[in-house]
PAKOL-935453 format. One record per residue (C-alpha): x negated, z negated, y. Coordinates in steps of 0.001 Angstrom, whole numbers, plus 500000, padded with zeros to 6 digits. Layout:
REM residues N
XZY
...
***
This chain:
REM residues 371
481001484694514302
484591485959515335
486793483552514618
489868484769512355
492934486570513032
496361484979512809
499241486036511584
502834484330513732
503323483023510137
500206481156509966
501770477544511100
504552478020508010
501371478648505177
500657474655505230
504428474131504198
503691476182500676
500409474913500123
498591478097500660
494879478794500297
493703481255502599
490983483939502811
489108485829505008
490587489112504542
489046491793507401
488657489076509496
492232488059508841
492938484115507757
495799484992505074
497442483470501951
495296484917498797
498121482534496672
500388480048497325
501444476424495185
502994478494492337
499922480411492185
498780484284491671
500665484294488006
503523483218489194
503803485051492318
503445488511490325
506127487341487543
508567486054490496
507790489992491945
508845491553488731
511676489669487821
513304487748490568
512170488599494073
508537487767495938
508015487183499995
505013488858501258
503399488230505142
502176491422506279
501790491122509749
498481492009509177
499450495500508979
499043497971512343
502019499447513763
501703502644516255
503907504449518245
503877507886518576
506156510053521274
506439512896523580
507750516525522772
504680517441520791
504431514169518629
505833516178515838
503725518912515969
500690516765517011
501214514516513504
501716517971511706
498257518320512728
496589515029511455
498068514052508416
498416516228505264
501976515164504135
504638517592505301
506401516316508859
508579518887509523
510320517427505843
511330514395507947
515040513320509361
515718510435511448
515992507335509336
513116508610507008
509496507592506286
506946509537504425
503745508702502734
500854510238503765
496800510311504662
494525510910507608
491161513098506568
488125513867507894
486762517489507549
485085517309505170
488530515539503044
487290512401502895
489919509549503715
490593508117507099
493221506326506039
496708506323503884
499769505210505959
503399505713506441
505364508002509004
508623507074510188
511077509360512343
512492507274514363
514058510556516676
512394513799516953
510432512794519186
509278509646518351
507501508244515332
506130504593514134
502782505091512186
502254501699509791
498298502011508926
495451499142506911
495114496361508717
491178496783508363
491585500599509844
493586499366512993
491015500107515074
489441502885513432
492336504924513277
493801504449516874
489889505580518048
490444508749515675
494147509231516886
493045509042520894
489931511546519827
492866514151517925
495223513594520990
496963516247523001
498876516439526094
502672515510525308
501986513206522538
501847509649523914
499983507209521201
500297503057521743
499512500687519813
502262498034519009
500807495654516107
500286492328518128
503727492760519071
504954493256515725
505365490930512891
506452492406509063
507957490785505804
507921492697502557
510957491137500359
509647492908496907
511644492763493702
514744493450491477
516979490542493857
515790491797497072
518477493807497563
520955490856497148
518694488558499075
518469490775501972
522682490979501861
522734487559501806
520483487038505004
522167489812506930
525051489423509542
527567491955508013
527549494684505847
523869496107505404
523199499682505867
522720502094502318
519078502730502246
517918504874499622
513907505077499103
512221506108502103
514478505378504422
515505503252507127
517634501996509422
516954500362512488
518420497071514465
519919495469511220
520868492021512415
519250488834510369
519307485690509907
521509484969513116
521414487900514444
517618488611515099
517458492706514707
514756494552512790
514053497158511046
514643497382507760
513095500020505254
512837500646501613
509250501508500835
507205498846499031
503805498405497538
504754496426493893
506272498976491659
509424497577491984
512846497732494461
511633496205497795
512167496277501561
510291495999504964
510965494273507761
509695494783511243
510696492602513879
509058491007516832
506267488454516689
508390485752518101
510997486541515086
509170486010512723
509484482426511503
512871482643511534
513562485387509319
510515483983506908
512178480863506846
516385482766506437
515162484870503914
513448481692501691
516429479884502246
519111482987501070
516357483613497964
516013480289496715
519153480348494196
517623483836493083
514394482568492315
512723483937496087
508808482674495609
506312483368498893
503739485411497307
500043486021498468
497463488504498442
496061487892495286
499790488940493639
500024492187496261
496916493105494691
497736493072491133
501574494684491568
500474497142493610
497210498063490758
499841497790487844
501714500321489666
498920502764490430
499479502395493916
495543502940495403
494272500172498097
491983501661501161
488309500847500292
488464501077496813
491081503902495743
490267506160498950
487886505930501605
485852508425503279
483715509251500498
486545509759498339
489328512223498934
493176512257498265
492861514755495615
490177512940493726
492077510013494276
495584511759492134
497146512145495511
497927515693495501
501268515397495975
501198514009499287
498882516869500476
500579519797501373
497836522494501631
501020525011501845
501549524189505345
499863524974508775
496077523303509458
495506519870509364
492001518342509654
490364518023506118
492847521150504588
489669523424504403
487673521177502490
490752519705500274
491772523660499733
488033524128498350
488249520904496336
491176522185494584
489577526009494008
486616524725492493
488162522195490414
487404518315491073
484339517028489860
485570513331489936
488864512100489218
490647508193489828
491526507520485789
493322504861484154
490946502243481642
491566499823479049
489053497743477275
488062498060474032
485488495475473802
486651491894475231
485898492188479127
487664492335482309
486327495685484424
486021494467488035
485720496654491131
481957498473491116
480962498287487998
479021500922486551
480930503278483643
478907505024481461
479720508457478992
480362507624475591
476257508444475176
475129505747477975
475031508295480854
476339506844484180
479416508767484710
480837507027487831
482457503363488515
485634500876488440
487419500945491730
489771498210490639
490025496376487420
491556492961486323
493587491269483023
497310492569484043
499716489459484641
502777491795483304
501024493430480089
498381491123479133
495761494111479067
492154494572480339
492961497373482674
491080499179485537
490856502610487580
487545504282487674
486499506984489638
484647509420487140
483507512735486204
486340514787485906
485470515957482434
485446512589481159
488538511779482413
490724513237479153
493455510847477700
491952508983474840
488610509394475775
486319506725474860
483138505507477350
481600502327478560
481713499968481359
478878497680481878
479766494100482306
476853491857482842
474304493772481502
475957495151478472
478325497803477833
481550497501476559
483699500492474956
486916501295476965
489532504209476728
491207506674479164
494945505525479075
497931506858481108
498740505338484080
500893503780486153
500050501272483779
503887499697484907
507109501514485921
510035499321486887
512760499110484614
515809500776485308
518787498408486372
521186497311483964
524631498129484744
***
């Protein structure tokens, strides 16, 4: 057996009593002392500290890495200025998912790709296959560590850590060589995967401690908690944000998965547009929906759901009791028929079925800041 991957934060996890998981043959924090409860709730109303140096950081350049990326992913590159990042999927041809990642310009000719940690691998093998002369493709994750500072105080957290002013980022963009915590530059972008206000930080493996440790020091009169996996899991479900594996993989598409508008089948070929075109002609036979329980049960990823009349319809691809609302929620990927608002079917938990409902989703949406 391997043994386990390590994050540079791994030697600060004892100091916050964390428990640790194998996660894709990584040894992270699933929760730390305050535990998963209290990890979300610090996320939604103060701030929450996240170790994802897990994550797998290319770099793309050369006069054709524009055009080249144009190519691959189904999001829109040419929409791109410097200082911007973009959401956006690999396919196969047949639309399945490769993977969902996020683009950022750093000049015209030169782009950072930030892909799943479990698809590291798999996607720089599919990348190399896909490349072309004048696109250069390396891959920088051992050499790069990243901090997601999630939450309404981030902003004033990440002011607070900074040496001097910090740049204006509005969503999606970035800056690059922000000085922190004494004067250690990274860069800093304003993504996140909680549902609420939130920033990334990328900064050398070697950095890392002491901008994890800055940062929990500037955040502790605001409330700053470390947070694990367990509460990255349930933020980013609440917010209808989909996790590779379960939301997409290569049996399931971006369309099916309510990604359509991160696949722009408007613009030139990209590898999977024939097949997503097609999808979208025809009309989707399944669809990712929202469910809440009827019936006292908690759907969990896999289990079977079943037409109002007992006929397997499809299954949950996430599910759990949501720390924020107090509700039996899940996604399920199911016939698109039965995927009307208010439609009743059942999930089968343990041998019995249980009545649930189609609901909107997100299930969340941050609240708007008072003034």
């Amino acid at each position: 057996m391997k043994p386990l991957k390590r994050t540079p934060l791994y030697p600060f996890y004892e100091a916050h009593d964390a428990r640790c998981i194998d996660f894709g043959g990584w040894d992270l924090p699933v929760q730390y002392a305050a535990g998963l409860t209290l990890e979300h709730e610090a996320v939604r109303q103060r701030a929450g500290l996240f170790d994802v140096s897990h994550m797998g950081e290319f770099l793309v350049t050369g006069p054709r890495a524009a055009s080249w990326l144009q190519r691959l992913t189904t999001n829109d590159i040419g929409r791109l200025q410097d200082g911007e990042a973009q959401y956006t999927l690999l396919c196969y041809p047949d639309g399945g998912t490769v993977d969902d990642l996020l683009v950022y310009r750093l000049a015209p000719d030169r782009f950072m790709l930030v892909v799943n940690a479990s698809n590291i691998a798999k996607d720089f093998e599919w990348l190399q296959r896909h490349q072309v002369p004048g696109a250069h493709l390396e891959d920088r994750s051992e050499a790069t560590a990243l901090l997601a500072l999630q939450g309404p105080r981030a902003a004033a957290i990440l002011a607070q850590a900074a040496e001097g002013p910090l740049p204006e980022l509005r969503p999606f963009a970035f800056a690059e060589n922000v000085p922190l915590c004494g004067g250690i530059p990274a860069l800093v972008s304003r993504t996140g995967y909680t549902g609420e206000d939130g920033f990334e930080l990328y900064l050398g493996v070697d950095d890392a401690g002491a901008v994890w440790q800055g940062l929990l020091q500037a955040g502790e009169p605001h409330g700053l908690l470390p947070a694990g996996l367990g509460a990255r899991d349930t933020l980013r479900f609440e917010a209808r944000l989909p996790l590779y594996g379960q939301e997409l993989s290569p049996q399931i598409s971006p369309l099916e998965a309510g990604l359509g508008p991160f696949v722009r089948l408007a613009k030139e070929d990209f590898i999977g547009r024939e097949a997503l075109l097609l999808q979208k002609e025809l009309g989707l036979r399944r669809k990712l929906a929202g469910i809440e329980m009827i019936d006292r049960g908690i759907p969990r990823a896999h289990y079977p759901v079943h037409s109002a009349d007992g006929r397997p319809i499809g299954e949950v691809t996430t599910g759990t009791q949501s720390p924020t609302l107090k509700r039996n929620l899940g996604l399920a990927l199911i016939e698109a028929e039965q995927a009307a608002l208010g439609t009743e079917l059942l999930v089968e938990i343990r041998g019995k079925l249980l009545r649930a409902r189609i609901v909107p989703t997100p299930f969340y949406r941050k609240k708007s800041p008072t003034p």
